[in-house]
C-alpha positions as CSV (number, residue, x, y, z in Angstrom):
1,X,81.5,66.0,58.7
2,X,79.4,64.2,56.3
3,X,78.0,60.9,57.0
4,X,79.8,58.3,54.9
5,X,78.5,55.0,53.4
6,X,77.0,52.9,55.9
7,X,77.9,49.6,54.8
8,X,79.6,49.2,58.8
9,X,76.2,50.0,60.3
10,X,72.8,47.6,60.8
11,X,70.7,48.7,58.5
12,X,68.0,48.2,61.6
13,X,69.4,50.4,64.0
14,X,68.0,54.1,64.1
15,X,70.6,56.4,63.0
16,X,71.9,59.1,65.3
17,X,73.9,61.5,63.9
18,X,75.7,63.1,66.6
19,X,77.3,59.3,67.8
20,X,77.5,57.6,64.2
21,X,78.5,60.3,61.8
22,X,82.7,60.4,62.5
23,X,84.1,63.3,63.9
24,X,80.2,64.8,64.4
25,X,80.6,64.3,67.9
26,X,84.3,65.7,67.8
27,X,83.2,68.8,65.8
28,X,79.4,69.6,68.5
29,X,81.9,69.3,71.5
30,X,84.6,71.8,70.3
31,X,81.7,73.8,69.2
32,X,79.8,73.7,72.6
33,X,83.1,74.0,74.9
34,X,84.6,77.1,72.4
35,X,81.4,78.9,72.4
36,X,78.3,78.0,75.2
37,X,77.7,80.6,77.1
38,X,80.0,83.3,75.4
39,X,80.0,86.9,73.8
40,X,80.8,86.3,70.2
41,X,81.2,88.8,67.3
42,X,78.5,87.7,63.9
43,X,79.4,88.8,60.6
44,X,76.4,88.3,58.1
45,X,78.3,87.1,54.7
46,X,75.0,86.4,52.6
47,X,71.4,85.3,52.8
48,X,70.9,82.0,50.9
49,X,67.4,81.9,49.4
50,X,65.1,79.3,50.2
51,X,64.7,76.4,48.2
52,X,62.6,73.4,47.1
53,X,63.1,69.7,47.8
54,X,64.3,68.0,44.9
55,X,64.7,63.6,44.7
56,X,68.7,64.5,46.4
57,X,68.1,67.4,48.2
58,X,65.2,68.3,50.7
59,X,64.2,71.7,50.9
60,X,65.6,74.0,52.4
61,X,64.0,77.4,54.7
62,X,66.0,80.7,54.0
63,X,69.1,80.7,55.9
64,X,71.1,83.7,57.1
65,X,75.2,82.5,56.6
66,X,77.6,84.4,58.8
67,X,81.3,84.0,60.4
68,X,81.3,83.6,64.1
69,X,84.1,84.6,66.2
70,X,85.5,85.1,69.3
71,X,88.6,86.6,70.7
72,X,89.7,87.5,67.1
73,X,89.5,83.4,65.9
74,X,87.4,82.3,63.2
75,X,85.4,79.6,64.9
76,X,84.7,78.1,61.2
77,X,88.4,78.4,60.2
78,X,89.5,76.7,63.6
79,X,87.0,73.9,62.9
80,X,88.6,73.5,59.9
81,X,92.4,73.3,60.6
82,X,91.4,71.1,63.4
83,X,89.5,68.7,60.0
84,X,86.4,68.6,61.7
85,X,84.6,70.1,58.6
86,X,85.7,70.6,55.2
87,X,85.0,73.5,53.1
88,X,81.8,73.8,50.5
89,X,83.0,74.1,47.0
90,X,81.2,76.6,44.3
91,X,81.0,77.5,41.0
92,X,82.9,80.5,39.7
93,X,80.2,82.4,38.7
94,X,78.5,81.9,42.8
95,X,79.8,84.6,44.8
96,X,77.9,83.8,47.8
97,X,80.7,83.0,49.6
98,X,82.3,83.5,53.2
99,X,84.6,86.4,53.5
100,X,87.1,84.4,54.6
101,X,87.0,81.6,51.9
102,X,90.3,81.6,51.4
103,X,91.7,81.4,55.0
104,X,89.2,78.4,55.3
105,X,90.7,76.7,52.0
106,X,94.4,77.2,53.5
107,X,93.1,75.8,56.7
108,X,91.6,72.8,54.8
109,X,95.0,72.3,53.2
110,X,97.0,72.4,56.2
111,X,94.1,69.8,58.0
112,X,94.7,67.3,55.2
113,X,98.6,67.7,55.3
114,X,98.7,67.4,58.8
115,X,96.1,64.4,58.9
116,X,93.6,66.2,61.4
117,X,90.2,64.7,62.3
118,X,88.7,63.7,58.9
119,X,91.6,63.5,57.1
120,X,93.5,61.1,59.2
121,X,94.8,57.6,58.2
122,X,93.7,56.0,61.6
123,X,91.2,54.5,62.6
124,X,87.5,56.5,63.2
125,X,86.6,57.1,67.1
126,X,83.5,55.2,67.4
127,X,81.4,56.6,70.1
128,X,78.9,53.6,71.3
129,X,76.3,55.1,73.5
130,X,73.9,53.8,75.2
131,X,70.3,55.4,74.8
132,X,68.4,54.4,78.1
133,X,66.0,57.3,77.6
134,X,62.6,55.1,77.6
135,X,63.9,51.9,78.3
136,X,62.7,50.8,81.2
137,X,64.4,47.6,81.8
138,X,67.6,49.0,80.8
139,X,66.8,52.0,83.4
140,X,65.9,49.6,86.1
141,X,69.5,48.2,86.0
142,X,71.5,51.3,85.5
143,X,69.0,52.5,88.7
144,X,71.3,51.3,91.4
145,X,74.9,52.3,89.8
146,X,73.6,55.9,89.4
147,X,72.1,56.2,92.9
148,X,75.7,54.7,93.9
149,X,77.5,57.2,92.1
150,X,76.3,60.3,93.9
151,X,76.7,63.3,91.7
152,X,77.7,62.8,87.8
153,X,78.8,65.0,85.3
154,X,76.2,65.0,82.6
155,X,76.2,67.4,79.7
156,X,72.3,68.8,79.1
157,X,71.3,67.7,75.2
158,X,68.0,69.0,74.8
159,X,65.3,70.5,77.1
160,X,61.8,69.3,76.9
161,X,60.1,71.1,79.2
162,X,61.0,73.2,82.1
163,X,61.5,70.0,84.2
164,X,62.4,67.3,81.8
165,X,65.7,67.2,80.2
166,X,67.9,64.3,77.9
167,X,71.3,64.2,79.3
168,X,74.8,62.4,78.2
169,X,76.6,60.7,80.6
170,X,79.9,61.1,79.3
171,X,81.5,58.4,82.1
172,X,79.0,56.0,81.8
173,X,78.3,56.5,78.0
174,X,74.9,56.7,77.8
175,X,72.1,59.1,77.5
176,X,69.0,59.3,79.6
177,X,66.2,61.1,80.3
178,X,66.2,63.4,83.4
179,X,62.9,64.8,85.5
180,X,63.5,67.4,88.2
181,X,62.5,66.5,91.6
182,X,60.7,67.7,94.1
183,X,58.6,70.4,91.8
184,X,55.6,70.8,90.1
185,X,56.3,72.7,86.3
186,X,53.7,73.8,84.6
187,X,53.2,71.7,81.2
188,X,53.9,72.2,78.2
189,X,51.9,72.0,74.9
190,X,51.0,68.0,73.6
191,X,50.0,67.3,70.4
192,X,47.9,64.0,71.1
193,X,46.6,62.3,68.2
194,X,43.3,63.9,67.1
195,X,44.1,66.7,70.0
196,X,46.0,69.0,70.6
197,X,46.6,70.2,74.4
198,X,47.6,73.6,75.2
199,X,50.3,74.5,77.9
200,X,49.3,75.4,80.8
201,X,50.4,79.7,82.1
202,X,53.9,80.1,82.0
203,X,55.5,76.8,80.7
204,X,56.8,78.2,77.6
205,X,58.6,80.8,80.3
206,X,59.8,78.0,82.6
207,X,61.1,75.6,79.1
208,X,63.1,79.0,77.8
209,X,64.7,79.2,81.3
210,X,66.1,76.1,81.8
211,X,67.4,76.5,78.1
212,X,69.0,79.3,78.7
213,X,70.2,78.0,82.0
214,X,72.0,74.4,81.4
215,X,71.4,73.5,77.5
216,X,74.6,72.2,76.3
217,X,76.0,73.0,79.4
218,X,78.6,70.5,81.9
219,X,76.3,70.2,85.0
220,X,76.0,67.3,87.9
221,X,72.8,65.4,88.6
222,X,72.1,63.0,91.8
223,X,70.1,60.4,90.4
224,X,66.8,59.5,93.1
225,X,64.8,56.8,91.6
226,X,63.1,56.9,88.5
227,X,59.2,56.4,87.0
228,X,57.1,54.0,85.1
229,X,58.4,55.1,81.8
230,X,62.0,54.6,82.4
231,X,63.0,58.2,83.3
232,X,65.6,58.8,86.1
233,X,64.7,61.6,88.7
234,X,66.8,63.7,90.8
235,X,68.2,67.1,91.2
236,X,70.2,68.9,88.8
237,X,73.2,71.4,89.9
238,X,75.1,73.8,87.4
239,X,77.5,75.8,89.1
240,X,76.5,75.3,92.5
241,X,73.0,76.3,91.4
242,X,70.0,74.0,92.5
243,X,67.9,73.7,88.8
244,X,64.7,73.0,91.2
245,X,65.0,75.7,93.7
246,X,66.4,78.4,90.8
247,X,62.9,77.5,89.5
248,X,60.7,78.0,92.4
249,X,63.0,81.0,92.8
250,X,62.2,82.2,89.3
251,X,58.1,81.9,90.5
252,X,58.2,78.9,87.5
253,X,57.4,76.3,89.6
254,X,55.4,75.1,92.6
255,X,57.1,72.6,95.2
256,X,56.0,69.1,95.3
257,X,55.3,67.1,98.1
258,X,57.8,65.0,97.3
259,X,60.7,67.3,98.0
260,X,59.8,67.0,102.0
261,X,62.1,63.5,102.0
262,X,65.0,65.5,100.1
263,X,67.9,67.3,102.0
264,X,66.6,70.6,99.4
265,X,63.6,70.9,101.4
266,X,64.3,73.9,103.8
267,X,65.8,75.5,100.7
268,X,63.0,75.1,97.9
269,X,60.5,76.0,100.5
270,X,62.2,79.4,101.1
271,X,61.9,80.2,97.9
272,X,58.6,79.4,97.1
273,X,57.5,81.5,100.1
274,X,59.5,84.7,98.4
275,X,57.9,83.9,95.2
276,X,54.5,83.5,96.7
277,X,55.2,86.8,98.5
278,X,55.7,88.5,95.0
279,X,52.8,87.6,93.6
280,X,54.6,86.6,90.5
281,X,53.9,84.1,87.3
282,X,52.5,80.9,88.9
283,X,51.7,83.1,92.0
284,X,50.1,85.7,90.7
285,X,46.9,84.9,92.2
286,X,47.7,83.3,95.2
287,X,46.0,84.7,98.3
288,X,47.3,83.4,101.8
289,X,44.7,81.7,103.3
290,X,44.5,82.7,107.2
291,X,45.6,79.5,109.6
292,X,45.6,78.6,113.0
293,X,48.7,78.3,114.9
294,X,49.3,75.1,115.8
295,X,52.4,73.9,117.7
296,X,54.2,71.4,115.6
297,X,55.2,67.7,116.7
298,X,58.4,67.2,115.5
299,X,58.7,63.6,114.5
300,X,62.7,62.3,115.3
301,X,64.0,60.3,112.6
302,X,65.6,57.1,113.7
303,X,69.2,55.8,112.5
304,X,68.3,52.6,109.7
305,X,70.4,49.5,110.3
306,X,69.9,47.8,106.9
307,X,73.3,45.7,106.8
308,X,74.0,44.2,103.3
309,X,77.0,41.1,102.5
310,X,79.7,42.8,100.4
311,X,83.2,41.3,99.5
312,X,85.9,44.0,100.0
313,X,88.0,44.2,97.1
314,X,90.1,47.1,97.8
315,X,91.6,49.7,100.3
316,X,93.1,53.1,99.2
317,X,95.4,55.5,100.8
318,X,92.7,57.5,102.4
319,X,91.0,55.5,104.1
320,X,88.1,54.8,101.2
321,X,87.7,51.1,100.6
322,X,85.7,49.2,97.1
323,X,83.3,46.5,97.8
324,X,81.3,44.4,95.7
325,X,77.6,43.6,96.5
326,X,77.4,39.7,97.0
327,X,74.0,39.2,95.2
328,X,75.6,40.1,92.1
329,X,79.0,38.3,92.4
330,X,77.8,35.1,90.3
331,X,77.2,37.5,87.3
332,X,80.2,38.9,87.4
333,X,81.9,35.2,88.2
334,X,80.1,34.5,84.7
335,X,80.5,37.2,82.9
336,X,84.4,37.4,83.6
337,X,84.5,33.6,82.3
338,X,82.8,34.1,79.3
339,X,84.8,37.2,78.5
340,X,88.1,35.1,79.0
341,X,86.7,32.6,77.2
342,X,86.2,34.7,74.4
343,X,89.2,36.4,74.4
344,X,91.3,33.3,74.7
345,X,89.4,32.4,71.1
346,X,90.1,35.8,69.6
347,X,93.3,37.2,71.0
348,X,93.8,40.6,71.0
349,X,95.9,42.3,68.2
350,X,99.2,44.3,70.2
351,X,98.7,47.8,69.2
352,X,94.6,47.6,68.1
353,X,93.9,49.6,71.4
354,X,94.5,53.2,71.3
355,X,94.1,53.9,75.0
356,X,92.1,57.4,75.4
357,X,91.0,59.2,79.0
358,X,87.3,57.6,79.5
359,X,87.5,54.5,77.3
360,X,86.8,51.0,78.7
361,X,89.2,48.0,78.0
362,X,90.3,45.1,79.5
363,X,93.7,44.6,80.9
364,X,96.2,42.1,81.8
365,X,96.7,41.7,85.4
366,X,100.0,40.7,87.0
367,X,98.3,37.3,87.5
368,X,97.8,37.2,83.5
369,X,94.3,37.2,83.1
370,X,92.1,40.2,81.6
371,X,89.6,42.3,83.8
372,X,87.6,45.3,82.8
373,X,88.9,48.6,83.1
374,X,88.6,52.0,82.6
375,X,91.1,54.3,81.4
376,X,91.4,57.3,83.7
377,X,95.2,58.9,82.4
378,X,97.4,58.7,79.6
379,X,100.7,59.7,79.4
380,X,103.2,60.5,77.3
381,X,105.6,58.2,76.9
382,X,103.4,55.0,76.8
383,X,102.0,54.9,80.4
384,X,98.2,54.0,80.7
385,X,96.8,55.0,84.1
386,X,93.9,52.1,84.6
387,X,90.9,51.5,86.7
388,X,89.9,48.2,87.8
389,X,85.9,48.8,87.6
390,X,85.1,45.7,89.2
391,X,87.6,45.5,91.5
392,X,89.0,49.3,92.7
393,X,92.3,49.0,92.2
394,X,94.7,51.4,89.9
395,X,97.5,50.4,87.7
396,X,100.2,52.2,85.4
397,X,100.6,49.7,82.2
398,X,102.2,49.8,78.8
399,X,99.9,49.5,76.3
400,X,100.2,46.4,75.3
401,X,98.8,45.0,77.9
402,X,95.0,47.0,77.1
403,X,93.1,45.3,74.6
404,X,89.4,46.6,73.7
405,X,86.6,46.0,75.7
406,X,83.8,43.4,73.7
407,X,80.8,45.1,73.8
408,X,79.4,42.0,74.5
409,X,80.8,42.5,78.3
410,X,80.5,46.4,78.4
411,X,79.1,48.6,81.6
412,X,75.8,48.6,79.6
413,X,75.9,44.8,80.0
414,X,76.8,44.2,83.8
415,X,77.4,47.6,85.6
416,X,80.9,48.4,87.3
417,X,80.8,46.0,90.5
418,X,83.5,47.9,92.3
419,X,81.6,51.1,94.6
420,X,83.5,53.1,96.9
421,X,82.4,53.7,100.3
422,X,84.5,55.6,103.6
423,X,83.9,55.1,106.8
424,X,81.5,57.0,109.1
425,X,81.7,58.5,112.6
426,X,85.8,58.7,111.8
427,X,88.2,61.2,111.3
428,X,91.2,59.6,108.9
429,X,94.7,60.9,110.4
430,X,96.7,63.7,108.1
431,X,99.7,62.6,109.5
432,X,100.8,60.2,106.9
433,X,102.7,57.8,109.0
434,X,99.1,57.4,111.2
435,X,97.6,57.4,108.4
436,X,99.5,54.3,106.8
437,X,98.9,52.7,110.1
438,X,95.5,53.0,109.9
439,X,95.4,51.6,106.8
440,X,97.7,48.7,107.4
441,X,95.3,47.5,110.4
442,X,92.0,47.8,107.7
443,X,94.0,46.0,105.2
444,X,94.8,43.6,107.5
445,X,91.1,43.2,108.7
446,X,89.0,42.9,105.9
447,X,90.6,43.1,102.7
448,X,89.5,40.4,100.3
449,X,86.9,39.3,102.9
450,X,83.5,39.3,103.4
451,X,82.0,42.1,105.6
452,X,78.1,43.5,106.4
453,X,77.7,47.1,105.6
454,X,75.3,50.1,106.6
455,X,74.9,53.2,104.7
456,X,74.7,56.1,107.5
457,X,74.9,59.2,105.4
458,X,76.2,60.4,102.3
459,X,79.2,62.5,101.8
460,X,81.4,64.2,99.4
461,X,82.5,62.1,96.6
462,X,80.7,58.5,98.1
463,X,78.6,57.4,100.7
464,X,79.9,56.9,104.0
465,X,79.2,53.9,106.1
466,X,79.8,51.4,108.9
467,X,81.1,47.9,108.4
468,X,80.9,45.0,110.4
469,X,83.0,41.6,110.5
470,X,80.5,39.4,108.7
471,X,81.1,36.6,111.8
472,X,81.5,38.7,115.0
473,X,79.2,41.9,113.9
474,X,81.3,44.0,115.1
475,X,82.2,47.2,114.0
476,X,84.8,47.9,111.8
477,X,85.2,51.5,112.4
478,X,84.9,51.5,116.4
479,X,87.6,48.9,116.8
480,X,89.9,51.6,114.7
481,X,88.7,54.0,117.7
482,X,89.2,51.4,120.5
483,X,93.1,51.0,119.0
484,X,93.5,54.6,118.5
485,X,94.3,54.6,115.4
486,X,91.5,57.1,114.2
487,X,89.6,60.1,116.1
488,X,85.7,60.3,116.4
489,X,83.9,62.6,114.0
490,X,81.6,64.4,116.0
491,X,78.3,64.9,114.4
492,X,75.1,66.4,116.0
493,X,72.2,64.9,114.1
494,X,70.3,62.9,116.9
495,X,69.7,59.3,115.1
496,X,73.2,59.2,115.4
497,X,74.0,60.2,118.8
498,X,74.0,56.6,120.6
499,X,76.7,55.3,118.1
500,X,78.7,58.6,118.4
501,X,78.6,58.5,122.1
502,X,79.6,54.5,122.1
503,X,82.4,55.7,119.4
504,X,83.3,58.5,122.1
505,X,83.6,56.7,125.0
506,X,86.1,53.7,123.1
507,X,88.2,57.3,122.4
508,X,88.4,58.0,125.8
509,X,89.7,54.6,127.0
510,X,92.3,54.1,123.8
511,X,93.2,58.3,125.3
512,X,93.6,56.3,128.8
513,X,95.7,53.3,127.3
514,X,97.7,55.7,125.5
515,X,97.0,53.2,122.0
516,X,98.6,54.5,118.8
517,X,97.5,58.8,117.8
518,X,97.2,59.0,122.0
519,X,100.5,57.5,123.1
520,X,101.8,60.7,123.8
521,X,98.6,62.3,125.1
522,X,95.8,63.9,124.2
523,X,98.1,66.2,121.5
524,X,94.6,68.2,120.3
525,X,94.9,71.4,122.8
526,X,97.8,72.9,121.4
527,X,99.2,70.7,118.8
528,X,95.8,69.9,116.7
529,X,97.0,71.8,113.7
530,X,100.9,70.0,113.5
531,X,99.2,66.7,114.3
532,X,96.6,67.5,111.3
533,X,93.7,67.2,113.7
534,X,91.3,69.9,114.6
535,X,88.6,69.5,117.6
């Protein structure tokens, strides 16, 4: 794609190709997802000599010009039909010229008769991301959301160093910069003004295999915290491989301190004993230093009670439920006025809103005012499968009733307020009829109400917690035990074992008072797998 005139764009802003050219970001993803990480066949057309800068053109280095493909397609010609290029014109006398020049010219035809990509009448995707990498206030208030989120998918843009990465967010639109935790990398060259700092042994080894490993690759990250500078740290998976420990595996790093509060501590420290065995890279001169045996005092963590206000907004089908943190509610209360506000001055054109998987928008709720959403499914047929980011709730709607989202009241503004929690200590019945009655009592309880809530441990997918009636303090959870309506998870760290035992023994009474899952007995022994239980 070539970068047309700017005359939409502040002249201020720095320009970044891959988000503001149209259809760049289009044409680097089909790339990326076609080809990363695949055997491809090269066909050297020409060599085009190099040249010198002239007041148009800058120079140019010699460049080798090929045809990729890969299971007998044309990557070029693909790119082409789908109009996220066009194809070069030259002079009759200039044979330097693909081999294919005339598939791609028929493929260019067909793009532009078709309307593909570049050639279409609509309007040009606009892609407005969010560059956090340095910002430090900006990082500060993204912090929390990310920590929230567990793991998110992040595509890996460049690799700085062995340890330090830029990633794009694709759901939360915005790019950030990324530090491993709990290693030590060796560093890389710096070129400091009036010096220049050589790496240290074996950086340039450690930088070429994280390339090789993630660049341009979907991976997930759990963001940690984050340092002085604005840079988010955490730990970086690509198919169920640990970036930090596949490292200290690789003898490319040393573990850091650090990584004794992380649950990748028995791991990393395995491998860095291998690697230390090998004598390899960073190890290569280690010698293991005679010590005394010593008979360790193990130090028993204790269970934190940090109770927070929330305002339960929503209750799903499985048990999960969507709170918003109090603190923040006047924001939101202002921001959601001000949005309406504006929106009442500037009504939204029907039809301007061309809903795609990802976007945010706001959307007319059946009480006929706009919220902030997030598209999440479109179908064909004009149904729109929405999020309620604030709030947790899901809704199918036509079209019509999506308008764009300001910018002025995007995530990058105020972060989704809606966070998704289940509960701890419980198992949610299978059974869907339990299930619903389950439900039905939590609805009941504390939807739309204000509850206190304790993060206990996290889990697949979100945190789970317990939650407590914001006047009684008691717990949410345990009265579903004391009704029977749910079964204790058993779990066997120790912090947890006077709350699982109080949890146990309100089982065994609602088992006695034959309440709700027990009214028929205790159904585990022999009927735990029809019941959708197991012990």
């Amino acid at each position: 794609p070539d970068l047309s005139p700017l005359s939409w764009q502040d002249k201020n802003r720095k320009l970044r190709p891959l988000y503001d050219i149209p259809y760049m970001f289009e044409a680097r993803e089909f790339l990326r997802k076609k080809l990363i990480g695949k055997k491809v066949n090269v066909s050297v057309d020409y060599i085009r000599p190099a040249s010198s800068a002239t007041d148009t053109v800058p120079a140019f280095s010699e460049r080798t010009c090929a045809t990729v493909s890969i299971g007998g397609i044309n990557i070029a010609e693909a790119l082409v039909s789908k109009g996220l290029a066009t194809v070069l014109r030259y002079r009759q006398d200039d044979d330097q010229r693909s081999a294919h020049y005339d598939e791609l010219l028929a493929a260019e035809a067909r793009a532009i008769k078709n309307g593909k990509g570049l050639h279409s009448k609509k309007e040009v995707p606009i892609h407005r991301v969010a560059d956090i990498s340095g910002d430090t206030q900006k990082a500060k208030q993204f912090l929390p959301f990310l920590q929230r989120a567990g793991r998110s998918e992040a595509v890996v843009e460049y690799v700085f160093s062995g340890s330090r990465l830029k990633l794009f967010l694709p759901k939360e639109t915005c790019l950030i910069t990324f530090l491993l935790a709990g290693i030590e990398c060796p560093r890389g060259a710096r070129n400091v003004p009036g010096l220049a700092q050589e790496g240290e042994p074996f950086s340039e080894e450690a930088t070429l295999f994280t390339k090789e490993l993630v660049l341009q690759r979907e991976v997930e990250v759990e963001v940690e915290s984050m340092d002085k500078a604005g840079n988010f740290i955490g730990w970086l998976h690509i198919e169920g491989v640990n970036l930090s420990v596949a490292l200290v595996e690789q003898a490319l790093s040393r573990v850091h301190f650090t990584a004794e509060r992380s649950p990748y501590c028995k791991a990393l420290l395995a491998a860095q004993d291998a690697a230390k065995q090998r004598k390899e890279k960073v190890w290569s001169h280690y010698e293991e230093t005679p010590v005394e045996e010593v008979v360790p005092v193990l130090e028993e963590k204790e269970r934190t009670a940090n109770y927070k206000p929330v305002f339960v907004t929503e209750i799903t089908d499985d048990l999960h439920f969507y709170v918003q943190d109090v603190e923040t509610g006047a924001q939101l209360e202002k921001l959601m006025e001000n949005m309406r506000a504006e929106v009442g001055a500037h009504p939204p054109v029907e039809g301007s809103f061309v809903p795609r998987r990802g976007d945010f928008c706001i959307a007319k709720f059946v009480d006929g005012e706009w919220y902030r959403a997030r598209v999440e499914k479109v179908e064909s047929g004009g149904k729109v499968h929405i999020f309620y980011i604030d709030y947790g709730n899901k809704e199918t709607l036509p079209p019509s009733r999506l308008a764009p989202l300001p910018p002025a009241f995007s995530p990058r503004v105020l972060p989704p307020q809606a966070t998704e929690y289940a509960f701890a200590f419980i198992q949610v019945p299978q059974d869907e009829e339990a299930r619903a009655d389950a439900v039905d009592s939590v609805v009941r309880d504390i939807q739309n109400t204000q509850c206190l809530l304790n993060v206990e441990h996290l889990g697949p997918g979100c945190p789970h917690v317990t939650l407590q009636f914001a006047d009684s303090k008691s717990d949410v959870g345990l009265g579903l035990v004391k009704e029977g309506l749910v079964m204790v998870e058993p779990r066997k760290e120790r912090q947890f074992q006077k709350v699982i035992t109080e949890y146990l023994n309100a089982q065994e009474a609602a088992k006695s008072a034959r309440l709700n899952l027990w009214r028929y007995g205790d159904f585990r022994a022999d009927d735990a797998d029809e019941f959708g239980y197991s012990r």
